[in-house]
C-alpha positions, 0 to 999 in steps of 0.5 A, spaced: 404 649 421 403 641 418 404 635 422 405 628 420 401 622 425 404 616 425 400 610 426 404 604 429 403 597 434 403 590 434 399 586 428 392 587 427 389 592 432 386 596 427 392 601 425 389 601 418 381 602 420 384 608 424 388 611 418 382 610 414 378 614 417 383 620 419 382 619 411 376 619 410 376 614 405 378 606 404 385 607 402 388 602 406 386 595 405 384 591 411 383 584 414 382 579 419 388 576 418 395 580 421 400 583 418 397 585 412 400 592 411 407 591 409 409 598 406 408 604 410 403 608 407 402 616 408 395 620 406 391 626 408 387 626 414 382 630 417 379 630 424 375 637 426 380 642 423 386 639 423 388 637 417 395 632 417 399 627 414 398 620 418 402 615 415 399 607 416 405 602 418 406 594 419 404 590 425 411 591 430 414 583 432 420 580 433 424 578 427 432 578 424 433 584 421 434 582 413 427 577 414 422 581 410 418 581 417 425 586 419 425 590 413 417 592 415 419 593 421 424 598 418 419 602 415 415 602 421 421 605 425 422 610 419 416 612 420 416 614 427 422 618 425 419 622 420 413 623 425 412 628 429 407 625 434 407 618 434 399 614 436 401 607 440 395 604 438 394 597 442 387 593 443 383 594 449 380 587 448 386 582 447 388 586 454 396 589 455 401 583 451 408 581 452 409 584 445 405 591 447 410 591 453 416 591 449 414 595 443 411 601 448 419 600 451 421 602 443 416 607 442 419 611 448 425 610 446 423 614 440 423 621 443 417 623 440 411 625 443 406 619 444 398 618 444 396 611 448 390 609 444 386 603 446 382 601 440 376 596 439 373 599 446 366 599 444 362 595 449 362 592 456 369 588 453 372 593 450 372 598 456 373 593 461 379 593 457 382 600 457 385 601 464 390 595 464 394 599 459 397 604 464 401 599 466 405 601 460 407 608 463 405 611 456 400 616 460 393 615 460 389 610 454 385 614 449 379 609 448 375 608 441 372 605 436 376 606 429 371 601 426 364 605 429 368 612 429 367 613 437 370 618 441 375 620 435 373 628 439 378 625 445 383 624 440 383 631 437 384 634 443 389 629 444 392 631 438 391 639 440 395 638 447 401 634 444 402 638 439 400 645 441 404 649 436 402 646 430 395 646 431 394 652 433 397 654 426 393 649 423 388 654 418 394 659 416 398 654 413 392 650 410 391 655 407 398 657 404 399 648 403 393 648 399 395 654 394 402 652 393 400 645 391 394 649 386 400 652 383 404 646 382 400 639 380 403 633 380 402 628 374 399 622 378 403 615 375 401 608 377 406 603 376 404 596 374 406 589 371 406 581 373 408 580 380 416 580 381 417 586 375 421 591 379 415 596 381 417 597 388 425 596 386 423 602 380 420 607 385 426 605 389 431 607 384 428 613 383 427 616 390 433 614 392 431 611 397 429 604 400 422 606 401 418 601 399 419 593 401 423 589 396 425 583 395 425 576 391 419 573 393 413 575 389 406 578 391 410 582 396 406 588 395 399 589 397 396 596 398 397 601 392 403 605 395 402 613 394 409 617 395 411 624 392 417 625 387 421 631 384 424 629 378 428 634 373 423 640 376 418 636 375 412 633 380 410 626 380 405 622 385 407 615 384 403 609 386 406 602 387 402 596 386 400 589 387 403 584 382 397 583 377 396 576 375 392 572 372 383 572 374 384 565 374 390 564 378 387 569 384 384 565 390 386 569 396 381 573 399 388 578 401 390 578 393 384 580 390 384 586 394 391 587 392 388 587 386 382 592 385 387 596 389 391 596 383 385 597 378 383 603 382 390 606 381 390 605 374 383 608 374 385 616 378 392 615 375 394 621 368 399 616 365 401 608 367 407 605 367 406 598 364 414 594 367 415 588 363 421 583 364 426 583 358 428 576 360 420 574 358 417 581 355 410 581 353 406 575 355 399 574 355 398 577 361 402 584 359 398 585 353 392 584 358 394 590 362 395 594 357 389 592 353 386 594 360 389 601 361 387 603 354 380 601 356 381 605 361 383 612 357 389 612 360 396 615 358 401 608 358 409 608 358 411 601 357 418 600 361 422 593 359 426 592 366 431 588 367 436 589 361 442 588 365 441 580 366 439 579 358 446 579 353 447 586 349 445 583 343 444 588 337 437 591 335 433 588 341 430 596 342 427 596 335 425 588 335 421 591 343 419 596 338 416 592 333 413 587 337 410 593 341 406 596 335 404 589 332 400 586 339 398 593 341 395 595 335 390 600 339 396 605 343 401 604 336 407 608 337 406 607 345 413 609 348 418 603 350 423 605 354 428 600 356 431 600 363 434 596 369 432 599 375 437 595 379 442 599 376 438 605 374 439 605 367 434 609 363 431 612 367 432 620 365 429 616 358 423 613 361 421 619 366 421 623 359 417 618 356 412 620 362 412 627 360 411 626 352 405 621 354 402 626 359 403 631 353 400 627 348 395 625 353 392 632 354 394 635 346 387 638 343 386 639 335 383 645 331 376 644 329 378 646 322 386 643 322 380 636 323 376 638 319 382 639 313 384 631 315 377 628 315 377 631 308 382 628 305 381 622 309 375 621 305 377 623 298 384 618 299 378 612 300 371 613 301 367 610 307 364 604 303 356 603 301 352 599 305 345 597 302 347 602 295 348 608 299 355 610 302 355 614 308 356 622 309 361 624 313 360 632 314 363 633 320 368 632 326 371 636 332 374 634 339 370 636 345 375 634 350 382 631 351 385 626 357 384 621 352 384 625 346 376 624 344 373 626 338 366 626 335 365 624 328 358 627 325 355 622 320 348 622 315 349 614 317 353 612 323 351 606 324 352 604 316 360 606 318 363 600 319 369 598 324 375 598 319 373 605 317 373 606 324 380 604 325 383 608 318 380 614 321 383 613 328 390 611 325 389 617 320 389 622 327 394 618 330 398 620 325 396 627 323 396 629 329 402 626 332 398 623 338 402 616 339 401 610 343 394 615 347 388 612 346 384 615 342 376 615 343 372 617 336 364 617 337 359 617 331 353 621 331 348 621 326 345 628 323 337 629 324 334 628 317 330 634 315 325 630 311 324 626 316 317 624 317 314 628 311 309 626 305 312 624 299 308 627 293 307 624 287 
């Protein structure tokens, strides 16, 4: 049987650097400063042989309820609902505070069983600290270091005890998790645009419900936030992320790690969803993204959020479309889906443009199917003559799909020049049917036979 590992305590005593290590990875970003984890953030962790879902939440404090700091707090209580074991983290440096105090009185009201951890115990400081925290009638404190990896041994047999039936089944259903999840792959998604596009209020809309913090202040969310979806008999793994601005605009040590988060999660996603804003659609900066993503060879779906607060003046859609292909010359034919997420408007349209992108993205070409085009594709223009001589192109094959890449043989490569290129790689995008994909076409030069001979005279 699986178990969930809810991580909660006030601001800054390490849940994030506990979850990154149950994770094994830097998933969750991390700071000095306090309250930097806003949504509540859930992966896979390892400790031992237990295999488990832990799930990262905000820094529990006072704050009204319709604040942002109340809707963090929100989260937080989710997660202890969801959880079946709740880990009460609190610093064994700072000693037991007013805060500790009332929050231990919440996590008790709880019902769920409750693990007291003291975390940054390493050292004279840090164990002299430990003791003072029965007094908050949670039973014995756990210490460790998440930050060194100490004592985490202590925290599997905590783990064993608190929940003896889980993990006593912990390998039989690992097992069975891991082949259902083999036989139904979700289709990774990361969802982007400028701050204040409705990213989180999209992956909202389409869970159905209010899993992620929203709200008119921009810059809202920070760490790119993963969570499963089942749409139409369909999996999905979307990502939330940071709004991207521009680099020279970025200054704040917390910002730009909210930005490479993003960048990463463009970088391990199938296929990206690139929300722009109908009342400003495609500013300098949308076309950047999207450049990015291209370079990135990743599948790219742009949805235009908003359209309930522009008017419905006729020939919008096919204006977004023509604007679309004339800036973005290099995803031609990329899907445009026009949406509110507020409303939920479009939002079959755009799932199913996800799914006809991952398609494209994945589509392999017959060798000879290609070999036909290249053939008529020269005799409709020939490759231009440089230094009297033209190129010969003898043949082309695709080695491999996700992105569509195809290998281009040539008795002079480096003679072929760019616009040539460009004709080619329009030429498969149109003959193939692979729109708005990257398309990656190498060129290699055939080894010359005669290379290296005398010549008689």
């Amino acid at each position: 049987m699986t178990f969930t590992v809810a991580i909660v305590g006030r601001p800054n005593v390490g849940k994030s650097t506990l979850f990154n290590r149950l994770v094994g990875a830097r998933h969750a970003l991390v700071d000095d400063e306090p309250g930097v984890t806003r949504d509540r953030r859930e992966g896979k962790g390892k400790l031992g042989d237990l295999s488990f879902t832990v799930i990262d939440t905000a820094g529990l404090g006072d704050a009204d309820r319709d604040s942002l700091s109340g809707k963090m707090q929100a989260q937080t209580a989710a997660a202890m609902a969801q959880a079946d074991v709740v880990l009460f983290l609190v610093d064994a440096r700072a000693g037991v505070t007013a805060d500790d105090c009332a929050f231990a009185a919440l996590v008790r009201r709880s019902g769920k069983p409750v693990i007291l951890v003291a975390n940054k115990s390493e050292g004279r400081a840090g164990a002299a600290g430990v003791l003072d925290f029965h007094a908050l009638g949670l039973g014995d404190p756990l210490a460790i270091s998440a930050e060194h990896g100490e004592r985490l041994a202590d925290l599997y047999d905590a783990l064993r005890a608190a929940l003896p039936e889980a993990t006593a089944e912990r390998e039989r259903e690992a097992d069975a998790g891991a082949a259902a999840a083999a036989a139904d792959v979700p289709i990774r998604i990361a969802v982007v645009g400028r701050p204040n596009t409705g990213k989180s209020t999209l992956i909202n809309r389409l869970l159905g419900a209010e899993r992620l913090l929203t709200g008119p202040e921009p810059g809202i969310t920070r760490d790119a936030i993963a969570v499963d979806l089942k749409w139409r008999g369909r999996h999905f793994r979307l990502h939330d992320t940071a709004g991207l601005r521009r680099r020279a605009r970025i200054v704040e040590k917390l910002e730009k790690l909210s930005v490479a988060d993003a960048l990463n999660a463009i970088r391990f996603a199938e296929v990206v969803i690139l929300l722009v804003d109908a009342q400003a659609p495609f500013e300098e900066q949308d076309i950047r993204i999207a450049d990015l993503v291209e370079r990135e060879g990743r599948a790219l779906v742009i949805g235009v959020n908003k359209v309930d607060l522009i008017e419905r003046l006729s020939g919008v859609r096919s204006r977004l479309r023509e604007e679309t292909d004339r800036l973005l010359p290099q995803v031609k034919g990329v899907p445009v889906v026009a949406l509110s997420a507020r409303t939920g408007e479009g939002l079959d349209r755009l799932m199913r443009a996800v799914m006809e992108s991952h398609a494209v993205w994945n589509r392999r070409v017959p060798t000879a199917a290609l070999n036909r085009f290249l053939a008529q594709a020269v005799a409709a223009h020939s490759p231009p003559a440089a230094q009297g001589r033209r190129p010969r192109l003898d043949y082309i094959t695709q080695p491999k799909a996700r992105p569509p890449t195809f290998v281009l043989f040539s008795s002079r490569a480096h003679a072929l020049p760019e616009t040539y290129r460009r004709y080619l790689v329009n030429g498969l995008r149109e003959s193939f049917a692979l729109p708005g994909t990257p398309i990656r076409l190498t060129l290699r030069s055939k080894a010359n036979p005669y290379a290296g001979r005398k010549r008689h005279r």
